[in-house]
N, C-alpha and C positions, 0 to 999 in steps of 0.2 A: 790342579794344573794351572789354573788362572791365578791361583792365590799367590802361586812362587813368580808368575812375571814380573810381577814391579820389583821385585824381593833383588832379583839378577837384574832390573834395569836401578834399581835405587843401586846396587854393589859395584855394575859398572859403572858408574855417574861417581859415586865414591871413590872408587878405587882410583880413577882418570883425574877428580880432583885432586889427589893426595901429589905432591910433588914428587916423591918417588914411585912410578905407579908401574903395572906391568908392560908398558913402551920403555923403561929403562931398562940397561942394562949394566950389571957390573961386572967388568973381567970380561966383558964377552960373553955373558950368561944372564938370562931372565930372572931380574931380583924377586923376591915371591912376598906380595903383602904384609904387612905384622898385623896382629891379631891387635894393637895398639890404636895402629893407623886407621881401622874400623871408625865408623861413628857408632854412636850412642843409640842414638834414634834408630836406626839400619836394624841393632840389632833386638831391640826393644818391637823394635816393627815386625821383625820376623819371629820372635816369640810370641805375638800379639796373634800371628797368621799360625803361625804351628798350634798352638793353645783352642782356635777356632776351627782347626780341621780335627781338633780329638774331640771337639765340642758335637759338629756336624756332624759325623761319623759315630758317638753314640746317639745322638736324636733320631739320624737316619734308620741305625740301627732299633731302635724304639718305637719307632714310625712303624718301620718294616712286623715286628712284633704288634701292635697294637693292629693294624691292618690282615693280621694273619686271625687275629683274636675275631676281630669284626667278620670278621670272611665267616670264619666257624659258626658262631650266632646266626650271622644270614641265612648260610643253607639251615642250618639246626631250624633256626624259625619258616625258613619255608617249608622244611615238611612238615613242621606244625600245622602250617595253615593249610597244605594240600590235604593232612589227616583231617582236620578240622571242615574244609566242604565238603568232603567226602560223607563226613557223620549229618552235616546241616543237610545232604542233598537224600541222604537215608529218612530223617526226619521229616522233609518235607514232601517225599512221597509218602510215608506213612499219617502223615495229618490230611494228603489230597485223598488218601482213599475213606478215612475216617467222614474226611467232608462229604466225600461221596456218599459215604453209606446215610449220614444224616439227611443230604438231601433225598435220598429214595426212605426213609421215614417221613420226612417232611412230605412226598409228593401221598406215601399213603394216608397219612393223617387229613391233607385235604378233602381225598377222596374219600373219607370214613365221614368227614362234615360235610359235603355235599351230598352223602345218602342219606346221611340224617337230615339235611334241608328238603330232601325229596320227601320222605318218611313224613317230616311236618307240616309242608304242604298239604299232601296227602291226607293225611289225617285233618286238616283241618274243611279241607273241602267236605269230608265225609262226617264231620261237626256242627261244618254249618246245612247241608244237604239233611240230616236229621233233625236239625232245629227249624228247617221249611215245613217239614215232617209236621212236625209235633203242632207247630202254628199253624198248618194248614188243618190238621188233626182239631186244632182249640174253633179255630173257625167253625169246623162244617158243624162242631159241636155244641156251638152257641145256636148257630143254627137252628139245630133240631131239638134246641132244650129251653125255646124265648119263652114256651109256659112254665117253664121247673126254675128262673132264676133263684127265689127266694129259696127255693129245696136243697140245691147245688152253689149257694154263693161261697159258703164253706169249702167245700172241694175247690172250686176256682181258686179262692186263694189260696188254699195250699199246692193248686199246679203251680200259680206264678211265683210261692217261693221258691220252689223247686226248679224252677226256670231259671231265677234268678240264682241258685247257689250254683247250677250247670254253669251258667253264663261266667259267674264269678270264678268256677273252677277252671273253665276254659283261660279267662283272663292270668290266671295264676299261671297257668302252662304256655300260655304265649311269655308270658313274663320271664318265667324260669328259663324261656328256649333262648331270648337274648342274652341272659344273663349267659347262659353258656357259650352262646354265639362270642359273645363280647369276650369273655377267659378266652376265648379258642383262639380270636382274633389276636387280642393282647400275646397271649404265649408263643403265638408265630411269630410274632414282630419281635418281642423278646429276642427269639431261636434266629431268627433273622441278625441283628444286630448283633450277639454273640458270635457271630460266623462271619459278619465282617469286621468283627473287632480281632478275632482269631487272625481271619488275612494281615490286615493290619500291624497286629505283632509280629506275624511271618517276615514281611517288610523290612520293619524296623529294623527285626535278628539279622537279617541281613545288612543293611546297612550297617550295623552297631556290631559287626561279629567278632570286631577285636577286640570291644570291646566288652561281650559277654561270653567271652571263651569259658572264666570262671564258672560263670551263675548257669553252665550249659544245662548240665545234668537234672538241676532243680526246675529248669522252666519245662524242660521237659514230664518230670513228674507232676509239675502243676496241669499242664497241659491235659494229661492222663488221667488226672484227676476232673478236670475238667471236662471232658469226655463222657465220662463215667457217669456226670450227673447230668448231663446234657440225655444219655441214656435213658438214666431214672426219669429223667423229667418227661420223656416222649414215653415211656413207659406206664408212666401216670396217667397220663392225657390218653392214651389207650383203654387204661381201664375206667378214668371215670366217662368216656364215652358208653364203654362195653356199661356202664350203670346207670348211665342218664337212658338207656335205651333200652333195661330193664324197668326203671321210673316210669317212661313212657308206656310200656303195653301195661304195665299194673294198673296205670290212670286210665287206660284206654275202656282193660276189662270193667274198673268200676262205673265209669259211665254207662258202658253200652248195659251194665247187672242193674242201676238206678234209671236208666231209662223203660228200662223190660219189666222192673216194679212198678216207676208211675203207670204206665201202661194195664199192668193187671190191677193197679187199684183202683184206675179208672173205668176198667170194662168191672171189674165186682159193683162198682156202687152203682153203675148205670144199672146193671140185672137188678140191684137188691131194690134201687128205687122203682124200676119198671113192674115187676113181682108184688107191690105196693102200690099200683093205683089203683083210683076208686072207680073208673070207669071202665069197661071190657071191650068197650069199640075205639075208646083213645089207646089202652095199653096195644090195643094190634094194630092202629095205624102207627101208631111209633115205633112198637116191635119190627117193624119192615124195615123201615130205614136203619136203623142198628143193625140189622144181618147184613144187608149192604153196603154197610159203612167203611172205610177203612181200616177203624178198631178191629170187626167182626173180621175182615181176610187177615188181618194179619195174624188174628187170635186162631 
């Protein structure tokens, strides 16, 4: 409608120029313009206007289609995306309860290395309580035997090998308990750091979801997979406790069966040297304190 006003103010403007225009009249009758009398320009101008309203009129038209196209996309891709948090929001409660379940593994695994820390303490109080033992034992035994050195120098040294390969066995099993302390430690901080690399990821997915709509399916079977051996792994750590804690009472039994030999080897050779002296009033003043001794109650 705009386009045709100048169209009628250029044709009146024309028409009013033209010396015969429609203010004349011939016979008494409104002469009517010739299609001659026109200008050039007028009509070159109004085909110029007609030309740009079939122009407008299919762009609009085309606009209108391209915008009816875009419309459809949009909803189409919103319920992609409302499908698409619905599965992310499926998924992330299924890795919160997975996390859950590893940390109630993680709290028992703790609690499995803290009875074992009990257990070695223990044990070790009751290692070093029989090595008072044994040295209190050597004491009262030197004691009662300052005439028999040269008889007994022999046996002495083979207690204090014996002493010392306890001592050295002990040192191995303290050894061994940190080395496992240390794996036990390390594999928590490990499990640890996996699980917040796993949140982490969760994160990202989120940020990045339009961007990983593709790769959805696949991170999810990594994940799964990753789970899996997070299992195996705590599964492990399970059993080799359940065998470090078989190791331990097997080491426990052979001490306490090598302590209960030195013992019977030392009450044999005390009888067999005492049964072998040359005098009958030193063998039974010695005799006495051997029966009272603490060899003698424990035998």
């Amino acid at each position: 409608k705009q386009s045709h006003a100048p169209l009628r103010h250029c044709h009146g403007a024309s028409v009013m120029a033209q010396p015969g225009g429609p203010g004349e009249y011939d016979g008494g009758k409104p002469r009517l313009p010739n299609v001659q009398d026109l200008d050039v320009t007028v009509l070159a101008f109004a085909q110029w206007l007609s030309e740009m309203k079939l122009r407008s009129n299919s762009s609009l038209q085309q606009m209108l289609a391209e915008m009816g196209i875009i419309r459809n996309s949009i909803t189409s891709n919103n319920t992609d995306l409302t499908e698409f948090k619905r599965n992310t929001a499926t998924v992330q409660q299924q890795m919160q309860s997975q996390i859950s379940d590893l940390r109630d593994k993680l709290t028992d695994a703790y609690t499995e290395i803290a009875n074992m820390k009990k257990t070695k303490s223990q044990f070790e109080q009751e290692v070093h309580a029989e090595n008072q033992s044994l040295a209190e034992q050597l004491q009262f035994k030197t004691l009662e035997l300052e005439t028999l050195k040269k008889a007994y120098a022999h046996t002495h040294q083979q207690l204090q090998q014996q002493i010392i390969q306890l001592q050295t066995e002990v040192n191995e099993l303290r050894m061994r308990n940190d080395d496992t302390s240390r794996q036990n430690h390390l594999s928590s901080e490990q499990t640890v750091n996996k699980v917040s690399e796993v949140e982490m990821a969760t994160q990202y997915a989120n940020n990045e979801m339009k961007r990983l709509r593709n790769d959805h399916d696949q991170a999810i079977a990594n994940l799964a997979e990753n789970m899996n051996r997070w299992n195996d792994t705590v599964r492990d750590l399970s059993k080799e406790f359940h065998d470090f804690q078989k190791v331990m009472n097997v080491n426990q039994q052979r001490l306490q069966s090598g302590l209960w030999d030195m013992q019977g080897g030392l009450q044999n050779s005390l009888s067999g040297k005492l049964s072998h002296a040359p005098a009958p009033g030193s063998s039974s003043q010695l005799a006495e304190p051997v029966v009272g001794s603490p060899g003698g109650r424990q035998a």
